[in-house]
SEZAKOL-273156 format. One record per residue (C-alpha): residue number from 0; residue in three letters; x, y, z. Coordinates in steps of 0.1 Angstrom, whole numbers. Layout:
<n:NUM res:ala c1:X c2:Y c3:Z>
...
This chain:
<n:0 res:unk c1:194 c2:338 c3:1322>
<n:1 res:unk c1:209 c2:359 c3:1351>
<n:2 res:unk c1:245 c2:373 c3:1344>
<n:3 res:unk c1:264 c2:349 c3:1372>
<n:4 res:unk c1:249 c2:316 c3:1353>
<n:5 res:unk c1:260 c2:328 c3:1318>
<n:6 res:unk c1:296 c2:340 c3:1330>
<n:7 res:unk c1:301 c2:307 c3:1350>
<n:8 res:unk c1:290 c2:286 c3:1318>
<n:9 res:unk c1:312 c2:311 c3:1293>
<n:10 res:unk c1:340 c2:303 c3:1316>
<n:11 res:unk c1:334 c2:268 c3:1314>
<n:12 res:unk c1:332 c2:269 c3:1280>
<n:13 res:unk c1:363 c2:284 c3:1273>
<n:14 res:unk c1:382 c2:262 c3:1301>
<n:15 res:unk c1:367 c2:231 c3:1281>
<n:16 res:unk c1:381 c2:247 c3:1248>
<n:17 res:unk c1:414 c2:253 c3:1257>
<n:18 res:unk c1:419 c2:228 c3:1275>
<n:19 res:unk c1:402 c2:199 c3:1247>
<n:20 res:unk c1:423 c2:217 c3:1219>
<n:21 res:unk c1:452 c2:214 c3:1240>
<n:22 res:unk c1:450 c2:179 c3:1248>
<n:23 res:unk c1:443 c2:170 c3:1212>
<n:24 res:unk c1:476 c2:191 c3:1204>
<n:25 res:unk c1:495 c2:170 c3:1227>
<n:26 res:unk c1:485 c2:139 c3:1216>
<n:27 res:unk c1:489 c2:148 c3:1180>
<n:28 res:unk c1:528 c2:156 c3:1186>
<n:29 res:unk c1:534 c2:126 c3:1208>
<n:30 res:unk c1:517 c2:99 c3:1180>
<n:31 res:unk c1:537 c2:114 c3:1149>
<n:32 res:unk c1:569 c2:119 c3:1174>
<n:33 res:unk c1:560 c2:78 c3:1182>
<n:34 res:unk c1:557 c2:68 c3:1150>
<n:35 res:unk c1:585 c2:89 c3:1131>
<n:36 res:unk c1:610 c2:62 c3:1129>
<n:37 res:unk c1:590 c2:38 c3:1111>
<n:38 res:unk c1:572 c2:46 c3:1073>
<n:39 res:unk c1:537 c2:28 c3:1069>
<n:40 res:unk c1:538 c2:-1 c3:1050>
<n:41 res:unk c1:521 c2:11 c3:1025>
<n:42 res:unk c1:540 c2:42 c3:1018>
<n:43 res:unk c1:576 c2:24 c3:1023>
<n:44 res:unk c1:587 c2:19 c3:991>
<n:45 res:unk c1:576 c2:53 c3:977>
<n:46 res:unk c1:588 c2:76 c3:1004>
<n:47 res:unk c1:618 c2:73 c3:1020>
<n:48 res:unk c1:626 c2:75 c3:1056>
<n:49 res:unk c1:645 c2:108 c3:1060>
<n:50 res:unk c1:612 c2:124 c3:1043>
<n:51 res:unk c1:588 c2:108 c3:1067>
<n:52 res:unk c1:608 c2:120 c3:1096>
<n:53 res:unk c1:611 c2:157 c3:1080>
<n:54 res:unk c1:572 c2:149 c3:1077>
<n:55 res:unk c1:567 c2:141 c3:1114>
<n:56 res:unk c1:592 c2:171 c3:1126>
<n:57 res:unk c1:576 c2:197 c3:1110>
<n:58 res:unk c1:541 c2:182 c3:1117>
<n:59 res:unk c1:554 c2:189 c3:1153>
<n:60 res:unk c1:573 c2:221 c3:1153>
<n:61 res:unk c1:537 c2:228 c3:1137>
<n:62 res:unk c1:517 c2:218 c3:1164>
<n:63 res:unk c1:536 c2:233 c3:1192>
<n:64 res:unk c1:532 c2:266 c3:1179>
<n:65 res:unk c1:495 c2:264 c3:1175>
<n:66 res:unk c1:494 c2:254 c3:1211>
<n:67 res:unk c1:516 c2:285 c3:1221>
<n:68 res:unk c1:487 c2:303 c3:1203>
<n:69 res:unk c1:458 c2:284 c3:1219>
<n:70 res:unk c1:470 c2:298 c3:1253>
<n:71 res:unk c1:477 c2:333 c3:1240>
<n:72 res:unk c1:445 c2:336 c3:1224>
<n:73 res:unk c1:422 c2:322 c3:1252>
<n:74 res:unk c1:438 c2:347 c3:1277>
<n:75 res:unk c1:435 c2:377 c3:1252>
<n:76 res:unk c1:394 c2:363 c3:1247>
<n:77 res:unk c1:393 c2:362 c3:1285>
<n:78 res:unk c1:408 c2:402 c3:1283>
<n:79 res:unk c1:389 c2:416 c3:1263>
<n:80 res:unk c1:358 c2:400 c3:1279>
<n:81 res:unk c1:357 c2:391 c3:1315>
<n:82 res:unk c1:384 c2:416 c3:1324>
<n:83 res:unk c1:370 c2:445 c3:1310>
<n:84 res:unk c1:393 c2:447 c3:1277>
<n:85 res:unk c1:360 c2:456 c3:1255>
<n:86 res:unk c1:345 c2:478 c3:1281>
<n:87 res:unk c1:372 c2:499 c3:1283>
<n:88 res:unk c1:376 c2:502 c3:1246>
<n:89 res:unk c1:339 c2:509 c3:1244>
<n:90 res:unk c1:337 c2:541 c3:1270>
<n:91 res:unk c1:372 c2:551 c3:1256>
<n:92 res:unk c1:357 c2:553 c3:1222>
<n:93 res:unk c1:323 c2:568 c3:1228>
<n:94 res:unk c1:340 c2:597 c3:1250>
<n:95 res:unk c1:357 c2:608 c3:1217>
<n:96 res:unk c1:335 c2:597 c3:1189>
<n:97 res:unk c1:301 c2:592 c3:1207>
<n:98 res:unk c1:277 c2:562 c3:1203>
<n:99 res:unk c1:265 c2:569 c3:1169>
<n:100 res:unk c1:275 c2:546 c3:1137>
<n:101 res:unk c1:315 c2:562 c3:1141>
<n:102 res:unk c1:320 c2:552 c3:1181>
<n:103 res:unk c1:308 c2:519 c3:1167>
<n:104 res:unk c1:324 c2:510 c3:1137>
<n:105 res:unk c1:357 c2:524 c3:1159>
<n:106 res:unk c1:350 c2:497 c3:1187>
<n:107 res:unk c1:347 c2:469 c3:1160>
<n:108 res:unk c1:376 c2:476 c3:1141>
<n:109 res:unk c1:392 c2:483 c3:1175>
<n:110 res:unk c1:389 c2:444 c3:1186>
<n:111 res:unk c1:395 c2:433 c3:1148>
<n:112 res:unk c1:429 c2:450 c3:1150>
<n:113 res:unk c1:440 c2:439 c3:1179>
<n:114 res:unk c1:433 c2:397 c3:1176>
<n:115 res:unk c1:453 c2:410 c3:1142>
<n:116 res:unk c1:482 c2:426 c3:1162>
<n:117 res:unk c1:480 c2:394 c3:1185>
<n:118 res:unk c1:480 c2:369 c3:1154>
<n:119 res:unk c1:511 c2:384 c3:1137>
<n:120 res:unk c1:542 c2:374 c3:1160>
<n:121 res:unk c1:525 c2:334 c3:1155>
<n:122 res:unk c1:521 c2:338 c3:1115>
<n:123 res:unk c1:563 c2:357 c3:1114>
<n:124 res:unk c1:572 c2:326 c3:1132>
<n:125 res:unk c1:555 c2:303 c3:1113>
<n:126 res:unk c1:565 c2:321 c3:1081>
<n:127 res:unk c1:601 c2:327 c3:1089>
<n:128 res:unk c1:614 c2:299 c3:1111>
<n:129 res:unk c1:592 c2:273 c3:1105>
<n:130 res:unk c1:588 c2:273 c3:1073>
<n:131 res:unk c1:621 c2:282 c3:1065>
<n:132 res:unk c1:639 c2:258 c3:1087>
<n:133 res:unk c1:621 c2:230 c3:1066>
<n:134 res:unk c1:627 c2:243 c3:1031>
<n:135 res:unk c1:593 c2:259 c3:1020>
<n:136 res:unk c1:598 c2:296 c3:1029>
<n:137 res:unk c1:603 c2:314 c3:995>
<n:138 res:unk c1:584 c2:346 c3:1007>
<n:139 res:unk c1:607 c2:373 c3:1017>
<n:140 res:unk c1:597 c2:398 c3:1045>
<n:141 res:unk c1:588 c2:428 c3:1021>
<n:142 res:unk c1:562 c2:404 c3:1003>
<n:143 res:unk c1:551 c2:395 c3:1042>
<n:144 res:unk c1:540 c2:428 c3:1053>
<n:145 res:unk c1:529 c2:441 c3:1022>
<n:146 res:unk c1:507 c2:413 c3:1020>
<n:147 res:unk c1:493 c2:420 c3:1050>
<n:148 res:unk c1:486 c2:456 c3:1047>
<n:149 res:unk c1:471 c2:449 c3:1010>
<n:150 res:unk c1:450 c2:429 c3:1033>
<n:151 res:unk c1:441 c2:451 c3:1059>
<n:152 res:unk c1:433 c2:479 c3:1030>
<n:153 res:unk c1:408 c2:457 c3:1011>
<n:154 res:unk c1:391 c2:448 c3:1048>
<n:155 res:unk c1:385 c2:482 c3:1054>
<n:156 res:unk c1:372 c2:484 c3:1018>
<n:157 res:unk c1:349 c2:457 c3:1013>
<n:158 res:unk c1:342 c2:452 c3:1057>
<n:159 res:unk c1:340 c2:490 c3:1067>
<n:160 res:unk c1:305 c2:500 c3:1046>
<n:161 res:unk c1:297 c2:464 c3:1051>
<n:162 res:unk c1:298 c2:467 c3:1087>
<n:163 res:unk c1:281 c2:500 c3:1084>
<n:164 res:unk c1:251 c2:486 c3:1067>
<n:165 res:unk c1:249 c2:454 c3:1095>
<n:166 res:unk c1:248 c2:483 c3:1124>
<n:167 res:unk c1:219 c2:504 c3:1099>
<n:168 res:unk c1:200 c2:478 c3:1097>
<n:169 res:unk c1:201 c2:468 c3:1139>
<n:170 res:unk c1:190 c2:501 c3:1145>
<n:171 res:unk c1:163 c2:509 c3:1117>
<n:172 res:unk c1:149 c2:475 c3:1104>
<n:173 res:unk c1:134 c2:464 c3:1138>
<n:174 res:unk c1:128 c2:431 c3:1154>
<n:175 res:unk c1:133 c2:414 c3:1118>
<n:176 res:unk c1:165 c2:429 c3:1114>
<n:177 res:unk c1:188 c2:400 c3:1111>
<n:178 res:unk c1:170 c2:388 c3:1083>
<n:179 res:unk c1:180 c2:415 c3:1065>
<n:180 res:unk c1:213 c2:415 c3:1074>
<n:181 res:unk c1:212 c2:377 c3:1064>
<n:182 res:unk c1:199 c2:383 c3:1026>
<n:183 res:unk c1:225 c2:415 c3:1025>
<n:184 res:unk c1:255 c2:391 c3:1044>
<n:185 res:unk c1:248 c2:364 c3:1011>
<n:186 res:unk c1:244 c2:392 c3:983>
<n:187 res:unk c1:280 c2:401 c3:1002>
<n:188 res:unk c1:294 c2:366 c3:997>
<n:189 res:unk c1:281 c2:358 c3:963>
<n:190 res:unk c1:297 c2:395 c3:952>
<n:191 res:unk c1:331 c2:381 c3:967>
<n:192 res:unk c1:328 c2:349 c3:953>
<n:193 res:unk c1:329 c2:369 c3:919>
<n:194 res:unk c1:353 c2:392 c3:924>
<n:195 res:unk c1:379 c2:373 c3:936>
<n:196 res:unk c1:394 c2:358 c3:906>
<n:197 res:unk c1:395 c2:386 c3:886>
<n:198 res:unk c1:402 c2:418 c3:910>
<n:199 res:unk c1:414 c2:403 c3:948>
<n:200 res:unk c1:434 c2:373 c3:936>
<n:201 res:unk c1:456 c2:394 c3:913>
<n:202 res:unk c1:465 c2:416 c3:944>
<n:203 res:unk c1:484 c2:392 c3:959>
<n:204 res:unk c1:496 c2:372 c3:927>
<n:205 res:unk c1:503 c2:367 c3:889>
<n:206 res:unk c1:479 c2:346 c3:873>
<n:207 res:unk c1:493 c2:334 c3:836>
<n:208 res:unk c1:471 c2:309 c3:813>
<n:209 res:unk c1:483 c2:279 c3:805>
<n:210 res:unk c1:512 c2:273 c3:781>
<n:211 res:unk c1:515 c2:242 c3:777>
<n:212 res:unk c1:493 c2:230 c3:748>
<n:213 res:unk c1:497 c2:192 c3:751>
<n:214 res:unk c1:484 c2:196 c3:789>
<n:215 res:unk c1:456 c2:225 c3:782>
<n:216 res:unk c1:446 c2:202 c3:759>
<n:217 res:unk c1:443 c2:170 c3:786>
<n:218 res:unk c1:425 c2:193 c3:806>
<n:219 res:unk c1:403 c2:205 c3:782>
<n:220 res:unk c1:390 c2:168 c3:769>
<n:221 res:unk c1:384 c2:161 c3:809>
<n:222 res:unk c1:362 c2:188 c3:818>
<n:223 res:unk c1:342 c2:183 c3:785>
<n:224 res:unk c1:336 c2:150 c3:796>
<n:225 res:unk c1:325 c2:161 c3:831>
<n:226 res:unk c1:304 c2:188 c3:816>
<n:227 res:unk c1:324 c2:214 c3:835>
<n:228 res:unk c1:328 c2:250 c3:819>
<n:229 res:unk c1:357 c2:277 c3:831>
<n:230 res:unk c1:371 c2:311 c3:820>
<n:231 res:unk c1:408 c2:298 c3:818>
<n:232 res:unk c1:432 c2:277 c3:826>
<n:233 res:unk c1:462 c2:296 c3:849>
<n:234 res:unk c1:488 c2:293 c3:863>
<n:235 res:unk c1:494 c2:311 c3:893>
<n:236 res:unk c1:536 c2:321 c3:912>
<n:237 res:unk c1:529 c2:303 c3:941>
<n:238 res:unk c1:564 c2:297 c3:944>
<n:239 res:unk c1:574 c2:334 c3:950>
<n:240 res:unk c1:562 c2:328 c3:983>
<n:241 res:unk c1:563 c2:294 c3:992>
<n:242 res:unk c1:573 c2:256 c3:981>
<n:243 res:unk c1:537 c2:240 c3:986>
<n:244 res:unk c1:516 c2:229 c3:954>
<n:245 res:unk c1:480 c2:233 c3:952>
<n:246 res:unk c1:452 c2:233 c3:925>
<n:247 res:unk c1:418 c2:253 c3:930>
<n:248 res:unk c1:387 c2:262 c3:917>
<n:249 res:unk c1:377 c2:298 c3:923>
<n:250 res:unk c1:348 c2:325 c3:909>
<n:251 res:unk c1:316 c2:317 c3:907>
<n:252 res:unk c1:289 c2:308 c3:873>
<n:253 res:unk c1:308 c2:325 c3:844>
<n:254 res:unk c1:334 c2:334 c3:864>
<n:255 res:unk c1:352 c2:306 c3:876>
<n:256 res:unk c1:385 c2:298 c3:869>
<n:257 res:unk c1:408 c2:266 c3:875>
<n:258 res:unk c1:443 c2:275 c3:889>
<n:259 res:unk c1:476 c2:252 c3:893>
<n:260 res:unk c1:503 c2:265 c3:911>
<n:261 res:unk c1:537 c2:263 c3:894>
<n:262 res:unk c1:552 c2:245 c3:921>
<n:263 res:unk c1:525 c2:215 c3:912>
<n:264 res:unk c1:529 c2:218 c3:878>
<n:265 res:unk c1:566 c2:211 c3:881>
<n:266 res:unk c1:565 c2:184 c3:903>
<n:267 res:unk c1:538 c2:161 c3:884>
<n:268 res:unk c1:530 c2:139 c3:854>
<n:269 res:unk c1:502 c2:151 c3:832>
<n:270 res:unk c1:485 c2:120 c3:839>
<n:271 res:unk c1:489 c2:132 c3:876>
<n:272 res:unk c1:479 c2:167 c3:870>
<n:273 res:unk c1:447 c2:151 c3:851>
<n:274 res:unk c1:439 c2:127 c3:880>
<n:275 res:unk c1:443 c2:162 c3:903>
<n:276 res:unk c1:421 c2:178 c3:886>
<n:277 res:unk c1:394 c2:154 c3:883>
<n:278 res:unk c1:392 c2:152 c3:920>
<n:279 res:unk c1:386 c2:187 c3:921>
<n:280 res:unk c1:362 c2:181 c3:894>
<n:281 res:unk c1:344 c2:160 c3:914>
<n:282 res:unk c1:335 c2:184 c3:942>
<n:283 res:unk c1:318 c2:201 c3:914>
<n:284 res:unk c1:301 c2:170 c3:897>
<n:285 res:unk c1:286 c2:159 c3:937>
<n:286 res:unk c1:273 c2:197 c3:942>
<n:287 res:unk c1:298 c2:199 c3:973>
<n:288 res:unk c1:305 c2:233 c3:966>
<n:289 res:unk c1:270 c2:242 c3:969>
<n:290 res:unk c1:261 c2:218 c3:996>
<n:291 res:unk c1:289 c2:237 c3:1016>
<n:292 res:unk c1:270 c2:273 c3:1004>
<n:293 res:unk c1:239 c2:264 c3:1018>
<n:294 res:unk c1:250 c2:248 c3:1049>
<n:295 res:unk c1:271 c2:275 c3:1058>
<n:296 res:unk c1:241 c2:306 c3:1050>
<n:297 res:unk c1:218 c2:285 c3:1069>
<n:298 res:unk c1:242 c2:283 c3:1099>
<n:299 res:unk c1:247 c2:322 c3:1097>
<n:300 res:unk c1:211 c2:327 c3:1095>
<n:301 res:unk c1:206 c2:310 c3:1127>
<n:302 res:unk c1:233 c2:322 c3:1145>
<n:303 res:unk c1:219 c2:360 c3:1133>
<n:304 res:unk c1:186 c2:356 c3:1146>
<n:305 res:unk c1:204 c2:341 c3:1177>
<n:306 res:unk c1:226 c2:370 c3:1178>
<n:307 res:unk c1:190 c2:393 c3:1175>
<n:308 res:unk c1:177 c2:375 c3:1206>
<n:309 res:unk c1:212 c2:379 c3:1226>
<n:310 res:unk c1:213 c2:419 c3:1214>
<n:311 res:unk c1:180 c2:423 c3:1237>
<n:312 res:unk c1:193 c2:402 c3:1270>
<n:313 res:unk c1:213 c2:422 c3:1296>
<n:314 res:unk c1:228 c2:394 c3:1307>
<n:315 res:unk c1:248 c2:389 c3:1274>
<n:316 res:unk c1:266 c2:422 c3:1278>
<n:317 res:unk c1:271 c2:419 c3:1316>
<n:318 res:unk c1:277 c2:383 c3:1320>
<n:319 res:unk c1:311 c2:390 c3:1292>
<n:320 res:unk c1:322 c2:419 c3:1316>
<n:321 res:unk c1:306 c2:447 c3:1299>
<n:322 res:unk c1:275 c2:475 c3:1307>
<n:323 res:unk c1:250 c2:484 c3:1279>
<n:324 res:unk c1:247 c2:519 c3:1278>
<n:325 res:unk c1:209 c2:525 c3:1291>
<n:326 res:unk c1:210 c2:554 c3:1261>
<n:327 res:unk c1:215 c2:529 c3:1236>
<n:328 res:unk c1:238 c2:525 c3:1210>
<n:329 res:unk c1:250 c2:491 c3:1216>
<n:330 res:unk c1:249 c2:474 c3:1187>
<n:331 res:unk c1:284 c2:475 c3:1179>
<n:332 res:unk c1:290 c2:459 c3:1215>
<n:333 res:unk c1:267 c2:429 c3:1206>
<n:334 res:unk c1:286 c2:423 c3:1174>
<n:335 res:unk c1:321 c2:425 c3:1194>
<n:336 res:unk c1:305 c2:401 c3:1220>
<n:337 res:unk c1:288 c2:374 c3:1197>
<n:338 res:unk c1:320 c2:365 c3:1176>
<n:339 res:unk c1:343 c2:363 c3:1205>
<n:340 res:unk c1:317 c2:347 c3:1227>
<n:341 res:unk c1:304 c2:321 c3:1202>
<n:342 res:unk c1:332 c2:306 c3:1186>
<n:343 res:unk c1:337 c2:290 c3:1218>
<n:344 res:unk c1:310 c2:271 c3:1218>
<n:345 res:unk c1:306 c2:259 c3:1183>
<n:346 res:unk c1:342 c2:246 c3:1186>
<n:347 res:unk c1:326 c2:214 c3:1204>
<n:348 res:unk c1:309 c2:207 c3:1165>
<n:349 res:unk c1:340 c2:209 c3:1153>
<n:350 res:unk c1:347 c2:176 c3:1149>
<n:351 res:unk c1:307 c2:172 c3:1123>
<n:352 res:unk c1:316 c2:200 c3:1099>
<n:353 res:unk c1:352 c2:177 c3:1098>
<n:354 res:unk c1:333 c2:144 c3:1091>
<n:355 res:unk c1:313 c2:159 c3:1060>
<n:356 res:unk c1:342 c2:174 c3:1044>
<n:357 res:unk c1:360 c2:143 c3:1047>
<n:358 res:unk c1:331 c2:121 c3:1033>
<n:359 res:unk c1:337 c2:149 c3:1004>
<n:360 res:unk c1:368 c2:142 c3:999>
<n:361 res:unk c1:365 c2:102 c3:996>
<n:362 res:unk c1:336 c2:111 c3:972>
<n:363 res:unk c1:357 c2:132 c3:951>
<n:364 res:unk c1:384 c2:109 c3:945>
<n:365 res:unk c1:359 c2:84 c3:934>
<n:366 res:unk c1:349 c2:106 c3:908>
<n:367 res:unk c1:380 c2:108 c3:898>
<n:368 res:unk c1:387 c2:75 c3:899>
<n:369 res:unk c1:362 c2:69 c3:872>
<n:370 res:unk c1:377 c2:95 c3:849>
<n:371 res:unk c1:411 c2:88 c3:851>
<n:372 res:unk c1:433 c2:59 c3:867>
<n:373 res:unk c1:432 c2:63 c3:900>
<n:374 res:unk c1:469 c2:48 c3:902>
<n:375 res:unk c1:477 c2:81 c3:888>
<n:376 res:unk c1:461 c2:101 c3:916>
<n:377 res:unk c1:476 c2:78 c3:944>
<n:378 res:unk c1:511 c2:87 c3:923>
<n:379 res:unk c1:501 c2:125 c3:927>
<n:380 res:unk c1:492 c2:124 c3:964>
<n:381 res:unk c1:521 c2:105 c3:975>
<n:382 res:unk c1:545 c2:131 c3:953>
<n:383 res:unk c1:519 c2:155 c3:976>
<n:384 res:unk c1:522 c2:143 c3:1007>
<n:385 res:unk c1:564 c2:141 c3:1006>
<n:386 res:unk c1:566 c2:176 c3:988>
<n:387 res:unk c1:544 c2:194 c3:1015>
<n:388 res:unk c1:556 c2:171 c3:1045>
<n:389 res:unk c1:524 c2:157 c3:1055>
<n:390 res:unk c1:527 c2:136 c3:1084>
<n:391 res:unk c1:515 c2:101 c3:1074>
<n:392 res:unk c1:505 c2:92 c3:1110>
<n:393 res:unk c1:483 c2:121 c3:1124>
<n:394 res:unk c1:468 c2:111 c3:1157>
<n:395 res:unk c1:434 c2:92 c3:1151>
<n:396 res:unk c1:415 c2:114 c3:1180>
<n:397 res:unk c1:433 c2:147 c3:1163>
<n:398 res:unk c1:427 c2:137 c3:1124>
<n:399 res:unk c1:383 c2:130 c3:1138>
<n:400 res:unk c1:382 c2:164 c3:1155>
<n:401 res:unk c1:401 c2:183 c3:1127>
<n:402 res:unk c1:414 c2:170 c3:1094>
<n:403 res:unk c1:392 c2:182 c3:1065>
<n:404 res:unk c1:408 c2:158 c3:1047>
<n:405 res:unk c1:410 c2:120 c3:1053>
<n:406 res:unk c1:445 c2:105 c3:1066>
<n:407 res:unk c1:469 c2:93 c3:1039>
<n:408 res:unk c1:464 c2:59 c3:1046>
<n:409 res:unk c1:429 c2:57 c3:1043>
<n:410 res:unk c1:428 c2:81 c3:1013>
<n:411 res:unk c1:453 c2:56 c3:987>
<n:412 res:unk c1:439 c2:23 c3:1011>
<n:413 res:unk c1:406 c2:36 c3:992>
<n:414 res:unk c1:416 c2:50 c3:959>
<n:415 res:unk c1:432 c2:17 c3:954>
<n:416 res:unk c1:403 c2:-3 c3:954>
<n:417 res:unk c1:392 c2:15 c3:925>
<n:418 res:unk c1:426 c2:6 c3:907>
């Protein structure tokens, strides 16, 4: 593909991006602003007005801000890229560390830290304006930046001899080296998967078992009946940092773990903790977690060998506003290239990986439905839905490009048919 046709299609790419997740913003904002007055039927005697309108407000004080970003980010791709941002770093770096494995590394973790840099003035604001104005900011600033350089440290950890290996192999495995960077990319994952629980997790937060007998107990009956097996039951300070309740699975074989954030655990019923949790159960019991797995290392196997076939083109390189070195050495420039490059144009399948997790979801709470009253989880989600100020009327065209989850109304509509 000559250089001119792939810039002109990048650029159209990136016009149709902005400009589609933009649009979607917009009309996101303007339906919940439309409809904020007004709770749906089915939700008006269980939440009250003034909660459905703090709902809708911060649904679009929400939005707004991600549309700042859009912007930001799409002209920081577009700097990097077509105005040189990249190129510059590159020859900047390989006049002081030269184009072996160190100039390379350097240019990656160069572009990694700047999207960072560029990311952190968005997640303040959201953090400490946002999230404070509407009552769920309980992190203070230390906890903010210390989080983020505990991340940054275990990035460089786990990413920086990961990265080192990926470039290894590029160089010395020839034409078949994306394979192996595929097989050592899911020995990576599956290694993460079972270390979080028990070494990352705890970085970040306590993790305490479960006290309360009458509930461990509850717990305990429903995953014998699902045939489920976990390490522990814990309970994890979610409300050091903020006011939203959550329950998770996390690990992997022997090590997974099932984790309730305080702030849930105070707000529900143990029949509604039990009806939680037996949604959850049922991503298990359908194999969705696994489904997910091997969708996901099948997509990164393709996009690797696509990225092996893009690493030989010239036009890749020129056609993003950079110049191979003719010496070699470029394979940390085809890394930096493919994953800003080709996020923009699997955004436009968005809108399918969105559809299957939602199909999840309605498959999970029939499962759930089956093991415990599913009046119980409709209870919980509503309690949900007010506590975390979930808009009740997303935008229909918005919720089918992005909600991994289906919309409130269809979610109880559907649970209560299995009442």
């Amino acid at each position: 593909m000559p250089t001119l046709y792939f810039t002109v299609l990048f650029v159209i790419a990136v016009v149709a991006m902005v400009g589609t997740k933009l649009w979607l913003a917009s009309r996101q904002t303007r339906f919940v602003a439309a409809h904020r007055n007004q709770v749906p039927p089915q939700f008006s005697t269980a939440i009250p007005l003034p909660a459905h309108q703090r709902a809708a407000d911060y649904t679009v004080e929400r939005t707004r801000l991600t549309m700042a970003e859009i912007v930001v980010s799409a002209a920081v791709l577009i700097g990097l890229t077509l105005l040189g941002g990249v190129q510059w770093l590159d020859l900047s770096l390989t006049d002081w560390l030269g184009r072996g494995y160190s100039g390379q590394i350097a240019l990656v973790a160069a572009v990694v830290a700047i999207t960072s840099v560029i990311d952190l003035p968005f997640d303040y604001y959201r953090q400490f304006v946002i999230e404070d104005r509407f009552g769920f900011n309980r992190m203070s600033r230390r906890i903010f930046f210390v989080d983020r350089i505990k991340g940054v440290l275990l990035g460089a950890a786990f990413g920086l001899p990961l990265l080192f290996v990926v470039l290894w192999l590029m160089n010395q495995a020839g034409s078949l080296w994306w394979l192996w960077t595929w097989i050592v990319w899911v020995a990576f994952q599956m290694l993460v998967l079972v270390l979080y629980p028990t070494f990352i997790a705890p970085l970040f937060n306590k993790f305490e078992p479960l006290k309360d007998e009458a509930l461990k107990a509850r717990i305990e009956a429903l995953m014998k009946r699902c045939g489920f097996a976990a390490k522990g039951l814990f309970v994890m300070d979610g409300s050091r940092r903020s006011a939203h309740g959550n329950a998770y699975f996390t690990g992997f074989g022997a090590a997974k773990r099932i984790v309730f954030f305080d702030t849930l655990l105070a707000r529900l019923s143990g029949n509604e903790i039990e009806a939680v949790l037996a949604h959850e159960l049922g991503h298990f019991k359908r194999r969705h977690v696994v489904k997910r797995m091997v969708v996901t290392f099948a997509i990164s196997l393709v996009m690797l060998a696509l990225l092996g076939w893009l690493s030989q083109r010239v036009w890749f390189y020129e056609g993003l506003g950079v110049r191979p070195s003719l010496i070699g050495g470029n394979s940390g420039l085809a890394l930096v290239l493919f994953f800003l490059a080709v996020p923009v144009f699997l955004f436009f399948v968005t809108p399918l990986g969105s559809l299957s997790s939602r199909k999840h979801e309605f498959e999970a709470d029939a499962f759930a439905a089956t093991q415990t009253d599913a009046k119980d989880l409709v209870n919980a989600l509503v309690k949900l839905y007010e506590d975390n100020a979930s808009t009740l009327t997303p935008d229909p065209l918005y919720t089918a490009f992005y909600y991994s989850h289906p919309p409130a109304s269809q979610r109880i509509d559907r649970l209560l048919r299995h009442a």
